[in-house]
N, CA, C and O of each residue as an XYZ file, in Angstrom:
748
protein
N     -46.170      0.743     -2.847
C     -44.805      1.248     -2.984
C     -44.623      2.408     -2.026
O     -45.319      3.406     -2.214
N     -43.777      2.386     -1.036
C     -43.301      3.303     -0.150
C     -42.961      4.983     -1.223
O     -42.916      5.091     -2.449
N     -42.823      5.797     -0.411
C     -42.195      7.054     -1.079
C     -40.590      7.063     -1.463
O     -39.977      7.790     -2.244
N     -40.218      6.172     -0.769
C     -38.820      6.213     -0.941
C     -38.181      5.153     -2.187
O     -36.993      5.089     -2.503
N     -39.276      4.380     -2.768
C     -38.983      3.777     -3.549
C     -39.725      3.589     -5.059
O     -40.040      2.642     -5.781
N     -39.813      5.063     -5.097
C     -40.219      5.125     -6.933
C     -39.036      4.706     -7.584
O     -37.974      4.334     -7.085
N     -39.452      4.849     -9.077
C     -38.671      4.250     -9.772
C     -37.960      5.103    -10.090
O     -38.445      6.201     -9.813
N     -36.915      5.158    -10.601
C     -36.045      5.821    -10.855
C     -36.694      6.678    -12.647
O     -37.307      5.897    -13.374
N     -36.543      7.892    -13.088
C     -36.814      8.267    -14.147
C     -36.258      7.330    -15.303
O     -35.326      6.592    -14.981
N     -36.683      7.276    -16.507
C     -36.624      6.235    -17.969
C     -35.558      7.278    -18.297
O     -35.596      8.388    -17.765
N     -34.848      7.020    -18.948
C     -33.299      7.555    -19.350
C     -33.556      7.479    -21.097
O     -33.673      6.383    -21.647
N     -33.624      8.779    -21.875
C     -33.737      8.570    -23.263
C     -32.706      7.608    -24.098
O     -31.934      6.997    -23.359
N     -32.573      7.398    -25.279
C     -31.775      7.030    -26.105
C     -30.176      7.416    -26.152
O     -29.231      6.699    -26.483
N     -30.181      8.248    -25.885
C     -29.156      9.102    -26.164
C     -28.342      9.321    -24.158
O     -27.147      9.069    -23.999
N     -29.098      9.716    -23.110
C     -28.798      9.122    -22.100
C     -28.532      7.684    -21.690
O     -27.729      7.384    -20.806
N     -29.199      6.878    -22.331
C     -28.571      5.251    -22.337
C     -27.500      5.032    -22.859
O     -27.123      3.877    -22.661
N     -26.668      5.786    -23.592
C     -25.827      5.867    -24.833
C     -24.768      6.566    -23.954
O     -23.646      6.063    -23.896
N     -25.019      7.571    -23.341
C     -23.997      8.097    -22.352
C     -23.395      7.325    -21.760
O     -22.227      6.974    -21.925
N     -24.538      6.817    -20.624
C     -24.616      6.054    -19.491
C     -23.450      4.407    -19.569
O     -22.858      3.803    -18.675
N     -23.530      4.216    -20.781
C     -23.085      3.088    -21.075
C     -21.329      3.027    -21.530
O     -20.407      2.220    -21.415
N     -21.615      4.906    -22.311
C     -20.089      5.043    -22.272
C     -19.392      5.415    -20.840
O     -18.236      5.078    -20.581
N     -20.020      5.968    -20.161
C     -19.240      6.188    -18.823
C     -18.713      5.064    -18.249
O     -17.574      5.012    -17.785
N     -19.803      3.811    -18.268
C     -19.531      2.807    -17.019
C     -18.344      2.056    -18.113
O     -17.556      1.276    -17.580
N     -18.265      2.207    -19.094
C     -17.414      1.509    -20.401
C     -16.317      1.908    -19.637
O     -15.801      0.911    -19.132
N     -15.601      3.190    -19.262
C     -14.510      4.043    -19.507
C     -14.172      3.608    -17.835
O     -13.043      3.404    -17.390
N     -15.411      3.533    -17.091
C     -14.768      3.367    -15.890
C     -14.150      1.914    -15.459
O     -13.178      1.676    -14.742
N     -14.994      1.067    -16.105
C     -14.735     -0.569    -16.126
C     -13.199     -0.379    -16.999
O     -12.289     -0.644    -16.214
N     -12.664     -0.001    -18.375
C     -11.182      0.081    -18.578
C     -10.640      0.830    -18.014
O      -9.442      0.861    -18.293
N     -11.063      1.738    -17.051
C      -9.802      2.418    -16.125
C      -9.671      1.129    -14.833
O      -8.609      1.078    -14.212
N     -10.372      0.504    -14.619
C     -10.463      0.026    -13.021
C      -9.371     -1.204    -13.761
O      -8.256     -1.491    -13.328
N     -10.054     -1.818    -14.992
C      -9.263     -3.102    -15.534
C      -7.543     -2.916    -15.693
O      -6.728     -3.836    -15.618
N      -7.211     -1.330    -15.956
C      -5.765     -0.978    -16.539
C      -5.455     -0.529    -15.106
O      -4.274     -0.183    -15.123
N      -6.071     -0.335    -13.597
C      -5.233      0.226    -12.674
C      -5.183      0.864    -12.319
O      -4.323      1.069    -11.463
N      -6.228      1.877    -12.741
C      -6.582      3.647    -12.548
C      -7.881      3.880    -11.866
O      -8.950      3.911    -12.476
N      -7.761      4.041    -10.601
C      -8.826      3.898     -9.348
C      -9.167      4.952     -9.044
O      -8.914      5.394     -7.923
N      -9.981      5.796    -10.161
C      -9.991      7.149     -9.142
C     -11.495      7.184     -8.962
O     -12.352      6.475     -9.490
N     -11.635      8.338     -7.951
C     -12.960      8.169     -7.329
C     -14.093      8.233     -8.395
O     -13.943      8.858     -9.445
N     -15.101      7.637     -8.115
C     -16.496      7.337     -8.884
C     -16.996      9.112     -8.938
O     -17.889      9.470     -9.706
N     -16.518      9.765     -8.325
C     -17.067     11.179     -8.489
C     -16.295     11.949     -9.836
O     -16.822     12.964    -10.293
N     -15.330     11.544    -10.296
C     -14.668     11.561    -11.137
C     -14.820     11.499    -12.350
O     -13.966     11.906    -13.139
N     -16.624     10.657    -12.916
C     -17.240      9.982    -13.493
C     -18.394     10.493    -13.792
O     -18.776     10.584    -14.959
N     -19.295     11.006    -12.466
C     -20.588     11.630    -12.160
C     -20.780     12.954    -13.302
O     -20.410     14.124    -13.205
N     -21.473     12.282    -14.344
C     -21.977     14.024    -15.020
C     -22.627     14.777    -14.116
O     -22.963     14.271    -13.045
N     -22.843     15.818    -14.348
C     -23.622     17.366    -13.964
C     -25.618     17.150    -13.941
O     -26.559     17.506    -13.233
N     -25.423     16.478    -14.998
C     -27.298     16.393    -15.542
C     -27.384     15.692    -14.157
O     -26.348     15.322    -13.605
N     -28.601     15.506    -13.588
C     -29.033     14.911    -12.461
C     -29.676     13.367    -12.338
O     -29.493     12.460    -11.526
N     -30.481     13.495    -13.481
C     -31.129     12.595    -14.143
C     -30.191     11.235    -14.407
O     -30.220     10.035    -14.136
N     -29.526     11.986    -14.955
C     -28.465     11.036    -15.745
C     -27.563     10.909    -14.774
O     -26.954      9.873    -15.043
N     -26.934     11.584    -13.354
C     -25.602     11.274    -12.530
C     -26.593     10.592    -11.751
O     -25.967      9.860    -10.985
N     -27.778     10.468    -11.567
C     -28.782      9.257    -10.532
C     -27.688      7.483    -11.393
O     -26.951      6.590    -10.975
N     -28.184      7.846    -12.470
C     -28.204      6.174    -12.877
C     -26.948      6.339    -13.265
O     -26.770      5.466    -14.115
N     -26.060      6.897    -13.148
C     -24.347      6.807    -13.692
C     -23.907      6.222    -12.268
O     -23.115      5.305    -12.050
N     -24.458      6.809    -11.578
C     -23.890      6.794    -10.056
C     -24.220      5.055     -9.396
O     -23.559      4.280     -8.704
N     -25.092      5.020     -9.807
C     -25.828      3.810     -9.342
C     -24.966      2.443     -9.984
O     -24.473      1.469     -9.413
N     -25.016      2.789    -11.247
C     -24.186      1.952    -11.991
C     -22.653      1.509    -11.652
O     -22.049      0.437    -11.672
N     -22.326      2.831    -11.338
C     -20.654      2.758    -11.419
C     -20.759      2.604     -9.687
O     -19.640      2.151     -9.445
N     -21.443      2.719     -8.393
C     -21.517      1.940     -7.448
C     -21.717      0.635     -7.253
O     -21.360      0.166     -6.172
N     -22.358     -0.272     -8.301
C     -22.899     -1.594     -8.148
C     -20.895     -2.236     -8.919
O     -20.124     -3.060     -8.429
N     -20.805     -1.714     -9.704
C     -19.453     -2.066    -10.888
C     -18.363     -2.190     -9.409
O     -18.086     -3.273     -8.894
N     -17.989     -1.204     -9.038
C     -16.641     -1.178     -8.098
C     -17.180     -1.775     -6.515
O     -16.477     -1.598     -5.520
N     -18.197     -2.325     -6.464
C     -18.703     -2.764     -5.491
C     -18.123     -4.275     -5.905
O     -17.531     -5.008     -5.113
N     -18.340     -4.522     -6.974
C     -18.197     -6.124     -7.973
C     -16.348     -6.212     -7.996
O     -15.519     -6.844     -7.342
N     -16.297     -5.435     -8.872
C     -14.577     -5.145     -8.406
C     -13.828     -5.288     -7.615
O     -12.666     -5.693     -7.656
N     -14.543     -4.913     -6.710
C     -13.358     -5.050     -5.382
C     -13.680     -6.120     -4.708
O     -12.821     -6.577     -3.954
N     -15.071     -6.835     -4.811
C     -14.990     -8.240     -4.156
C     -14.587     -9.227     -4.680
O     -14.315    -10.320     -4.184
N     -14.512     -8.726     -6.139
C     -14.096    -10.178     -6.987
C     -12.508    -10.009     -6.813
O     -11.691    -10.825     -7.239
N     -12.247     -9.033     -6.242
C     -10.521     -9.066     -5.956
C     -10.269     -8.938     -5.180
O      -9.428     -8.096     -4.866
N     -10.997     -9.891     -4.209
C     -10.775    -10.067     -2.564
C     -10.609     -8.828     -1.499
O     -10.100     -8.765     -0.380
N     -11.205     -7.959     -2.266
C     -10.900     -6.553     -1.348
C     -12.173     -6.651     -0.502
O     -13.195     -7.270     -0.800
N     -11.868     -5.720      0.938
C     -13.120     -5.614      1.564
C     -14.417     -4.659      0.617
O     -13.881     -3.969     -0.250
N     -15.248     -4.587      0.636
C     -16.196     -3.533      0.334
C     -17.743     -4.005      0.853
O     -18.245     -5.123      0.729
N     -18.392     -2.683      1.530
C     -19.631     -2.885      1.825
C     -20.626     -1.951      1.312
O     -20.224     -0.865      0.892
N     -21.891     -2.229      1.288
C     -22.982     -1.599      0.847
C     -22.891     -0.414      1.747
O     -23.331      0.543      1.110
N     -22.525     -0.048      2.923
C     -22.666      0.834      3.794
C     -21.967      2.165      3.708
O     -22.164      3.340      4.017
N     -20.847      1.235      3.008
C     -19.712      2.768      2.728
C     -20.183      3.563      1.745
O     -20.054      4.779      1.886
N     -20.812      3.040      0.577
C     -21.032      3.901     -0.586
C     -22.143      4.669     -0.568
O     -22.446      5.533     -1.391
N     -23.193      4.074      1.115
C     -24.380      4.617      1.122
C     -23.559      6.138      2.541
O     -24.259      7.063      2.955
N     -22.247      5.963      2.903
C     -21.879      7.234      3.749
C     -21.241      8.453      2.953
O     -20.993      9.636      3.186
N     -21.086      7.459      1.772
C     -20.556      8.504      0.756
C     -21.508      9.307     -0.342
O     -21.095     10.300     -0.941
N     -22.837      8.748     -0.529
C     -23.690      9.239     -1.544
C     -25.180      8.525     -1.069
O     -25.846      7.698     -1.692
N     -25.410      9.057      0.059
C     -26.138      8.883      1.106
C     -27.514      9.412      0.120
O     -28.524      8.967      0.666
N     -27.730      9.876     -0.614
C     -28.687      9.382     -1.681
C     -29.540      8.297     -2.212
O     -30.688      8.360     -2.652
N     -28.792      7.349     -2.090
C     -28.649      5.918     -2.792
C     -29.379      5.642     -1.589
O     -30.296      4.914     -1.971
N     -29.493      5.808     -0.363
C     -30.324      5.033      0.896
C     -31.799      5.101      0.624
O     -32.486      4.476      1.433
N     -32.487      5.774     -0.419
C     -33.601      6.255     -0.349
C     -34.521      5.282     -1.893
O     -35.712      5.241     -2.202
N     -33.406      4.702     -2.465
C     -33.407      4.179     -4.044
C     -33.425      2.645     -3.265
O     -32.457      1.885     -3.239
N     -34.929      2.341     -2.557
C     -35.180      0.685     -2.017
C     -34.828     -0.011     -2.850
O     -33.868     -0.726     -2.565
N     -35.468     -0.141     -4.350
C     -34.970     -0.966     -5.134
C     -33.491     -1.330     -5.682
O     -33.068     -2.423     -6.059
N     -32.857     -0.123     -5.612
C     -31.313     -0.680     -5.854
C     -30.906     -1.062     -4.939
O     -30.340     -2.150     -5.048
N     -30.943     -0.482     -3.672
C     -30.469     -0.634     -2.524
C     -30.538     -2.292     -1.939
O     -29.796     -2.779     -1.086
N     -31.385     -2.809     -2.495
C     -32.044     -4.079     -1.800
C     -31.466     -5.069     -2.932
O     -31.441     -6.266     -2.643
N     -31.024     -4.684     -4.133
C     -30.255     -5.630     -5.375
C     -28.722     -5.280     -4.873
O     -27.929     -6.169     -5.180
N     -28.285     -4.436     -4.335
C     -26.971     -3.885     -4.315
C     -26.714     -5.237     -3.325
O     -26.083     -6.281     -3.495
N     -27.422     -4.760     -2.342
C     -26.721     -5.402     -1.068
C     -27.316     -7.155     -0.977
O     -26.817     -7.896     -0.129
N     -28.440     -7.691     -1.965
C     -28.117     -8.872     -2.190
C     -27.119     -9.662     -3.333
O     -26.933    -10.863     -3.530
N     -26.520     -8.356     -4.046
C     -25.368     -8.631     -4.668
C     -24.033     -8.535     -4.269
O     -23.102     -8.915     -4.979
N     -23.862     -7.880     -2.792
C     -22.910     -8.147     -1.898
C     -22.974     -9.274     -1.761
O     -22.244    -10.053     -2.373
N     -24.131     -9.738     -0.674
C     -24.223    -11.360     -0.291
C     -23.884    -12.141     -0.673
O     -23.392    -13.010      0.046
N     -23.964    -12.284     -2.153
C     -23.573    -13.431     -3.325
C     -22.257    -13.162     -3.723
O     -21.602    -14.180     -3.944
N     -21.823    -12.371     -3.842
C     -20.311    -12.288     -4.281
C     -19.488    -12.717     -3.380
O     -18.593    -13.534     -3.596
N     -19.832    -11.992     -1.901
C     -19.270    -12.595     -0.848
C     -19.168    -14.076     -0.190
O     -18.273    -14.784      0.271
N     -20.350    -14.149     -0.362
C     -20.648    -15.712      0.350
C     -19.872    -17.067     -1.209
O     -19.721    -18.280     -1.065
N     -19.579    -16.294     -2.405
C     -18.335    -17.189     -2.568
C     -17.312    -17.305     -2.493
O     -16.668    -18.317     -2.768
N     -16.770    -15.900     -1.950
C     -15.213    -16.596     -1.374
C     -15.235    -16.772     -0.188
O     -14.347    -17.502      0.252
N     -16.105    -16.268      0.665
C     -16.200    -16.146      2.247
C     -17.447    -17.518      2.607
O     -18.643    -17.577      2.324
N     -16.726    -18.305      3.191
C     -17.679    -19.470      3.334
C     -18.932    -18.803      4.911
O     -20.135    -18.966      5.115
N     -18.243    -18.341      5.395
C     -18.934    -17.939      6.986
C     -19.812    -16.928      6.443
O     -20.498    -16.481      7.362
N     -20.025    -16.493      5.569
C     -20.969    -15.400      5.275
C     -22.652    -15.679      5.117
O     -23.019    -16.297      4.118
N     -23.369    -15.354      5.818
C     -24.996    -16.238      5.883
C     -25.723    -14.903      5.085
O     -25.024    -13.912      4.870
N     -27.172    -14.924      4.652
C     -27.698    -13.788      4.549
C     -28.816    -13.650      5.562
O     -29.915    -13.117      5.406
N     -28.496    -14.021      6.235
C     -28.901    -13.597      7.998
C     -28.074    -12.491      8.398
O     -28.698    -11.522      8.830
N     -27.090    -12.419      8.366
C     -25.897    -11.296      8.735
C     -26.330     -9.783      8.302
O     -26.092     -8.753      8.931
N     -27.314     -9.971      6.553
C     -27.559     -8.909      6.100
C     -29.195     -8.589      6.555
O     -29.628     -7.440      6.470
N     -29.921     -9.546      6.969
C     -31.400     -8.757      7.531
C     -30.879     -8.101      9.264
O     -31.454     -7.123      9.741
N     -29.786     -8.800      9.984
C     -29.048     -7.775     10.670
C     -28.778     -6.262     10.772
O     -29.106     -5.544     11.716
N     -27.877     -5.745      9.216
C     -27.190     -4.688      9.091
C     -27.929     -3.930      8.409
O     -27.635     -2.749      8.222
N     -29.495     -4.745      7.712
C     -30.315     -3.561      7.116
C     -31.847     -4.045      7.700
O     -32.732     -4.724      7.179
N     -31.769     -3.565      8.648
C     -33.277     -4.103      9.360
C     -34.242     -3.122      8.556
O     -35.380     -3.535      8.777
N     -34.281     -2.361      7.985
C     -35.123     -1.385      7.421
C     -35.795     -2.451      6.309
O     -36.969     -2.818      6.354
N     -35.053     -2.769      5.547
C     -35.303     -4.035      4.449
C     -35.538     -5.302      4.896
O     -35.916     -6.134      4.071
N     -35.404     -5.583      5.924
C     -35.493     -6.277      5.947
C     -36.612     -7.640      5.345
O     -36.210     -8.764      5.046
N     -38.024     -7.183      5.281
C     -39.402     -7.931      4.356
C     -38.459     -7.779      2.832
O     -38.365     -8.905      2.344
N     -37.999     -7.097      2.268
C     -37.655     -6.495      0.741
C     -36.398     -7.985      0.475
O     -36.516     -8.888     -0.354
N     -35.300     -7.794      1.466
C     -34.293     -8.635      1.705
C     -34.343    -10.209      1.786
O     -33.610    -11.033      1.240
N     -35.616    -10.416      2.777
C     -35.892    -11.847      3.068
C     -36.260    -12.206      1.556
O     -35.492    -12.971      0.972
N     -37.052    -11.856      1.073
C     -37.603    -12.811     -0.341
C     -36.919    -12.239     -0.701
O     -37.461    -11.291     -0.133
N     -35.592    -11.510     -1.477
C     -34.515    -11.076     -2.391
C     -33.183    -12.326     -2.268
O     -32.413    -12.791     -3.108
N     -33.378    -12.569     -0.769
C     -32.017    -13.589     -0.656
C     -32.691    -15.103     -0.363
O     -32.115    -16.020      0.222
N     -34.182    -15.142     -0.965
C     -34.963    -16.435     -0.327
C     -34.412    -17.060      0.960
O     -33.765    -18.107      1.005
N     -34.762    -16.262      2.035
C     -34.691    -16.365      3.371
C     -36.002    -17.643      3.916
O     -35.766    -18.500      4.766
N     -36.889    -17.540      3.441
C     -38.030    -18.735      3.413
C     -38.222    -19.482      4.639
O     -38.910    -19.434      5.659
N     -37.083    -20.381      3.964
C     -36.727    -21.470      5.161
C     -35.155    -21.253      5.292
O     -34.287    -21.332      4.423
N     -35.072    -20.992      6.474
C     -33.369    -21.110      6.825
C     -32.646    -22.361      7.030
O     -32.767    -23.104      8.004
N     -31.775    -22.547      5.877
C     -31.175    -23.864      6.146
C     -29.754    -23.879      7.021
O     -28.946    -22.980      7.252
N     -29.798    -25.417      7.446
C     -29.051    -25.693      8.212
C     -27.458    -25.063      7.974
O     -26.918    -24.945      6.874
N     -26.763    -24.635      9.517
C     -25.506    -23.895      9.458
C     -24.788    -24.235      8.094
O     -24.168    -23.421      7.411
N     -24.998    -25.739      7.774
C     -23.223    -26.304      7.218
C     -23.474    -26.204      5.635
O     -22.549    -26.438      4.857
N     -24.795    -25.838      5.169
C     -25.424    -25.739      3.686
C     -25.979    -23.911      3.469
O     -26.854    -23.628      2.651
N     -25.521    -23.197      4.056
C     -25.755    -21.831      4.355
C     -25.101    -21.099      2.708
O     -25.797    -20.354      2.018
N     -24.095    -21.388      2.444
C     -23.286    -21.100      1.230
C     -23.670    -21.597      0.278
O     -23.273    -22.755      0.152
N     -24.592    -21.063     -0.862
C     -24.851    -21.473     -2.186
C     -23.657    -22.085     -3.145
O     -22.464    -21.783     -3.115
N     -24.062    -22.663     -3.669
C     -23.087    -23.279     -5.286
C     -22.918    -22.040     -5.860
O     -23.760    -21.143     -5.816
N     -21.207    -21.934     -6.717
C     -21.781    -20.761     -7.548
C     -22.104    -20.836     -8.675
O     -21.921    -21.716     -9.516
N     -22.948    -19.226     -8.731
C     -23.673    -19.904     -9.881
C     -22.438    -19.048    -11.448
O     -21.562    -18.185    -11.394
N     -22.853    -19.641    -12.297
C     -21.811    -19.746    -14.203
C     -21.904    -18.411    -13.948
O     -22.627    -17.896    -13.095
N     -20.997    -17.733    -14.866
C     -20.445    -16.711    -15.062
C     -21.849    -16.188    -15.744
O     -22.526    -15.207    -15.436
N     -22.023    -17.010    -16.605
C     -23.221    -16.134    -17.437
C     -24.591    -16.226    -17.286
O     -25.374    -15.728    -18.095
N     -25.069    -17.087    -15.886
C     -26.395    -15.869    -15.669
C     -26.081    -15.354    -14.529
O     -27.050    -14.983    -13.867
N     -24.690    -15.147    -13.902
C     -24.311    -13.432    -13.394
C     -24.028    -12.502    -14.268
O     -23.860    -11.426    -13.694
N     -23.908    -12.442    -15.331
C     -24.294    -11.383    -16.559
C     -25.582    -11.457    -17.187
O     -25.841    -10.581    -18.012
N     -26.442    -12.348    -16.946
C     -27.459    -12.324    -17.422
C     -28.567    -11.377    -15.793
O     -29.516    -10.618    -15.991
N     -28.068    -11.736    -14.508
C     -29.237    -11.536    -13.667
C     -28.430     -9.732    -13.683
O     -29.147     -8.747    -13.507
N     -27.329     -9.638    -13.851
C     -26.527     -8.272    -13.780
C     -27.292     -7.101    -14.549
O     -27.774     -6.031    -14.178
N     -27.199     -7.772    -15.803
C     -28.053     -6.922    -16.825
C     -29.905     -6.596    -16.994
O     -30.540     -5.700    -17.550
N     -30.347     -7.969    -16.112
C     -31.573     -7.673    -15.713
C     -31.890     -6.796    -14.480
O     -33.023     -6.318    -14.432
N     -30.940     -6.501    -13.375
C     -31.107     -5.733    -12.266
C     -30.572     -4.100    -12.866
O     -31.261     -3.084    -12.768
N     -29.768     -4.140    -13.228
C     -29.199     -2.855    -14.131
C     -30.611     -2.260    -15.118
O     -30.798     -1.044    -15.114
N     -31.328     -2.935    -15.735
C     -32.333     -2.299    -16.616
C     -33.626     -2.079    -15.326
O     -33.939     -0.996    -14.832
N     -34.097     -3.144    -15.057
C     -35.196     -2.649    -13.466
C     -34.643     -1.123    -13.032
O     -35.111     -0.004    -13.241
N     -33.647     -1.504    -12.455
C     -32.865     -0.349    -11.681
C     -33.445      1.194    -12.404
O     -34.004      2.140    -11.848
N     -33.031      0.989    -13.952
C     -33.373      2.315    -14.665
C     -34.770      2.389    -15.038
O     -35.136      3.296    -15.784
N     -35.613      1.504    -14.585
C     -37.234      1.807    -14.699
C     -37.233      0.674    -15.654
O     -38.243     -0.028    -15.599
N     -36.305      0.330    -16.539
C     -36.683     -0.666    -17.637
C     -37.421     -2.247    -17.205
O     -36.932     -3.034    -16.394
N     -38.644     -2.440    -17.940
C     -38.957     -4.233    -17.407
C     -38.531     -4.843    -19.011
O     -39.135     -4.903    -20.082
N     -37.140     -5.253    -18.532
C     -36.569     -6.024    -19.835
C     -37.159     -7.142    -20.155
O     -37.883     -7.542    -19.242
N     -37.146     -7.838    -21.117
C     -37.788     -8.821    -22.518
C     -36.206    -10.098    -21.632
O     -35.041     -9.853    -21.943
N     -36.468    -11.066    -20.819
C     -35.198    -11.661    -20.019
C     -34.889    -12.676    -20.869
O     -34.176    -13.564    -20.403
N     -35.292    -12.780    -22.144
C     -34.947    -14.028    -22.891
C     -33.844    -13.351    -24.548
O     -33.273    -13.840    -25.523
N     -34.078    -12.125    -24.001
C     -32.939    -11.413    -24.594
C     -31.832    -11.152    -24.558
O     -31.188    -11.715    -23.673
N     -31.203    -10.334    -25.347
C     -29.955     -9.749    -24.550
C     -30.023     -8.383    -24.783
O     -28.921     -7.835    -24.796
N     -30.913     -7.720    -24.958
C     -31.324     -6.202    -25.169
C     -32.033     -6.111    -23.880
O     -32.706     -7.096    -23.576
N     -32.006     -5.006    -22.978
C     -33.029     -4.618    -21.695
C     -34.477     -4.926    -21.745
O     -35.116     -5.557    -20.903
N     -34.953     -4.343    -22.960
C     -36.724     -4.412    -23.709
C     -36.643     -4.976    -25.336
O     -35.711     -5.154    -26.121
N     -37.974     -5.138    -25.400
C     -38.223     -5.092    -27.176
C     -38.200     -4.204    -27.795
O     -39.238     -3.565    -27.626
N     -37.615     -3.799    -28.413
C     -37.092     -2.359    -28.911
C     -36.214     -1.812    -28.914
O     -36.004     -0.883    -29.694
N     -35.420     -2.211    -28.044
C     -34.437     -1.391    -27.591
C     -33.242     -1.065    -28.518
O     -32.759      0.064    -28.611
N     -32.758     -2.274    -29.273
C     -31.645     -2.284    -30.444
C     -32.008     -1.400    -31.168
O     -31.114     -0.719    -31.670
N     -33.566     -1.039    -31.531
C     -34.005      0.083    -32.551
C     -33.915      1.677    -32.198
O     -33.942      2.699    -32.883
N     -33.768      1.336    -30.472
C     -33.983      2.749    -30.371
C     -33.048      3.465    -29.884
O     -33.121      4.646    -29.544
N     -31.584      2.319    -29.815
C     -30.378      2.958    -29.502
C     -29.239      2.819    -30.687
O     -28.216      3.504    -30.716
N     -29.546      1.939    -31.540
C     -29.145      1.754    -32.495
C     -28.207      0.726    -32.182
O     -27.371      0.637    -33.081
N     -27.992     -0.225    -31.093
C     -27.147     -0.969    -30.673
C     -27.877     -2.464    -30.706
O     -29.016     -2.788    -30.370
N     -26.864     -3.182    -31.198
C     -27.650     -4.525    -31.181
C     -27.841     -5.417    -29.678
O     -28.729     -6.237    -29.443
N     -26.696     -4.975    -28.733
C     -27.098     -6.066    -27.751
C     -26.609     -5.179    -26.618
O     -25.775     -4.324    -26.919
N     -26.974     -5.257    -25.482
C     -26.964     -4.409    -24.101
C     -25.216     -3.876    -24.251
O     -24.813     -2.761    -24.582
N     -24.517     -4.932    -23.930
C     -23.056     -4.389    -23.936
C     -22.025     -4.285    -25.297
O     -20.796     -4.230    -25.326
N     -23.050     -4.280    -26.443
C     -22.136     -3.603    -27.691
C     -21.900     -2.040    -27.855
O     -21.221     -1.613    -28.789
């Protein structure tokens, strides 16, 4: 593991509990129309504005592509140029560009992205199974059901926070309902 890519600190009970109301409040402001900046959002604790930040960057990253808006991994890394140093999100972020994009945008390859992040590029190739490059006209995946993009969402979201979630769940880990008092990731 490089220096630049420890894990991010384990977030207590009660910081998961935050964390979850923030991105809550920001997901019904974005849903009702109310776009204000992600800094807007960012608590004070450090600990805790790492993975608020991270969160509510991956969310309005999703947002705005699923509503045909432009958005790139690049802008949010000129704006909180922090996030360049966090390999592991960094390398889920921007193969979660790829995929969002490359379904409404048929011309979109993930060749384009070992391009614009040559740094990642080894991290990127097996993230977007680069392997074997297939032919121009099959370049664009099927998409995939709504729900294991909430299922792979919620597994990159818990990694992200240090968590190695239990994936046949719907809690991050084993334990977790007990130790937040919540029965399932997004209750």
């Amino acid at each position: 593991m490089s220096p630049d890519s420890s894990p991010p600190p384990t977030l207590s009970a009660a910081q998961l509990e935050r964390l979850a109301t923030i991105v809550a409040r920001f997901e019904h402001d974005w849903q009702q129309g109310n776009r204000r900046p992600l800094d807007d959002y960012l608590p004070d604790e450090p600990v805790l504005r790492d993975a608020v930040l991270r969160e509510l960057v991956r969310a309005e990253l999703e947002f705005r592509l699923e509503a045909g808006e432009p958005a790139r991994v690049e802008t949010y890394l000129e704006r909180y140029p922090e996030l360049a140093g966090q390999t592991t999100f960094l390398v889920n972020l921007v193969a979660r560009e790829c995929r969002l994009r490359q379904r409404r945008e048929p011309g979109v390859c993930a060749a384009d992205y070992l391009q614009r992040f040559p740094r990642h590029r080894e991290q990127l190739e097996a993230r977007l199974l680069l392997g074997v490059h297939p032919p121009q006209s099959s370049r664009t995946p099927p998409a995939q059901p709504a729900a294991l993009e909430s299922i792979l969402r919620r597994f990159e979201t818990a990694w992200d926070h240090g968590l190695r979630p239990d994936i046949e769940s719907t809690t991050p880990w084993p334990g977790w309902a007990a130790a937040t008092g919540r029965r399932s990731w997004r209750s």
